[in-house]
LUMFI-405168 format. One record per residue (C-alpha): residue in three letters; y, z, x. Coordinates in steps of 0.1 Angstrom, whole numbers, plus 5000, padded with zeros to 4 digits. Each point is the difference from the previous one (the first is absolute). Layout:
N
{Ala, {Y, Z, X}}
...
//
This chain:
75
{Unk, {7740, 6839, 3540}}
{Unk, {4993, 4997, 5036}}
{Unk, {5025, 4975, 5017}}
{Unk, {4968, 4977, 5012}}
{Unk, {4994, 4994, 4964}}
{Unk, {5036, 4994, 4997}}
{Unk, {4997, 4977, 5028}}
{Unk, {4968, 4984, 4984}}
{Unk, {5012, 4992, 4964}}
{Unk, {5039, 4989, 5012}}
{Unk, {4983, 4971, 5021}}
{Unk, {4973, 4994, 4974}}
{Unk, {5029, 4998, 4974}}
{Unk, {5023, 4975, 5030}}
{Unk, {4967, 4980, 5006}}
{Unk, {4990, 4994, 4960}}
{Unk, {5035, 4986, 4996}}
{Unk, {4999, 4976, 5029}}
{Unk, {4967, 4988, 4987}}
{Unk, {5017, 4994, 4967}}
{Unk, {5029, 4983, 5011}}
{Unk, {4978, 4976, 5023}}
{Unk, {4979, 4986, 4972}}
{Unk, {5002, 4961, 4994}}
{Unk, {5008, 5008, 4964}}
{Unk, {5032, 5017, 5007}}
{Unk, {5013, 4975, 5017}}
{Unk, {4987, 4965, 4981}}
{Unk, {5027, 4978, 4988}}
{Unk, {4994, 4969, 4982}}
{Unk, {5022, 4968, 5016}}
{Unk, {5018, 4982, 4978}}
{Unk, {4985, 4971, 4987}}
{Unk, {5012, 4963, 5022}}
{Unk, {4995, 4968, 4987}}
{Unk, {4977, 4977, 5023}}
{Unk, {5010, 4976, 5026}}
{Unk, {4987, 4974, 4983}}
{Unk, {5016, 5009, 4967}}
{Unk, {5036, 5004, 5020}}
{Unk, {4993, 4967, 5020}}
{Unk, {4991, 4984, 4964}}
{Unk, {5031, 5015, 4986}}
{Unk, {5019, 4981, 5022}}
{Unk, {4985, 4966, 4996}}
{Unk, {4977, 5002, 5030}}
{Unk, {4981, 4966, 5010}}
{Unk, {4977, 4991, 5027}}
{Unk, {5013, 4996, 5034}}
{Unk, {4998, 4960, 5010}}
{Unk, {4973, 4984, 5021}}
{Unk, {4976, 5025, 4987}}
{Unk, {5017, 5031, 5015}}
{Unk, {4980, 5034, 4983}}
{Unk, {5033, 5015, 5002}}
{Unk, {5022, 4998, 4963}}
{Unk, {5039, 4982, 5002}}
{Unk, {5026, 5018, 4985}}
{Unk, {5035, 4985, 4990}}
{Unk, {5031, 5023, 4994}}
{Unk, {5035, 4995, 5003}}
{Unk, {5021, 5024, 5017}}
{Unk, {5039, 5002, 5002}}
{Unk, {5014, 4987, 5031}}
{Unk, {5028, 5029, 5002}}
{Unk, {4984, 5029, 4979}}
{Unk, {5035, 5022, 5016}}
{Unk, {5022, 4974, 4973}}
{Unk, {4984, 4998, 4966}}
{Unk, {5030, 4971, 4991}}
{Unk, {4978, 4975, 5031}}
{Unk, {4973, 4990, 4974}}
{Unk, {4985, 4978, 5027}}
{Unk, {4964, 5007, 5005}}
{Unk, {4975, 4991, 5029}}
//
């Protein structure tokens, strides 16, 4: 075999592969499934901001000292 038909088929063979490795299917991944924010805000008891705010109020307590689990104050 001639080396330009060498030449030919080794970069038809290189190019075919980088075709196939390029394709959107080789590469889809499906993200794992997240609850909503309005689920998460609802988990968390969630209410209407005052004076007609569109934004949603959130209440959590939070250790004051999270460094010393024996402080059970919270803020």
């Amino acid at each position: 075999m001639s080396p330009i038909i060498q030449l030919i088929l080794i970069t038809s063979l290189l190019l075919s592969s980088f075709a196939a490795a390029s394709t959107p299917e080789a590469h889809v991944s499906v993200p794992p499934s997240r609850p909503s924010t309005a689920s998460i805000l609802k988990q968390l008891g969630g209410k209407p901001c005052p004076n007609g705010s569109i934004f949603t109020c959130v209440t959590l307590s939070l250790p004051l000292d999270h460094f010393n689990p024996k402080d059970t104050r919270t803020i």
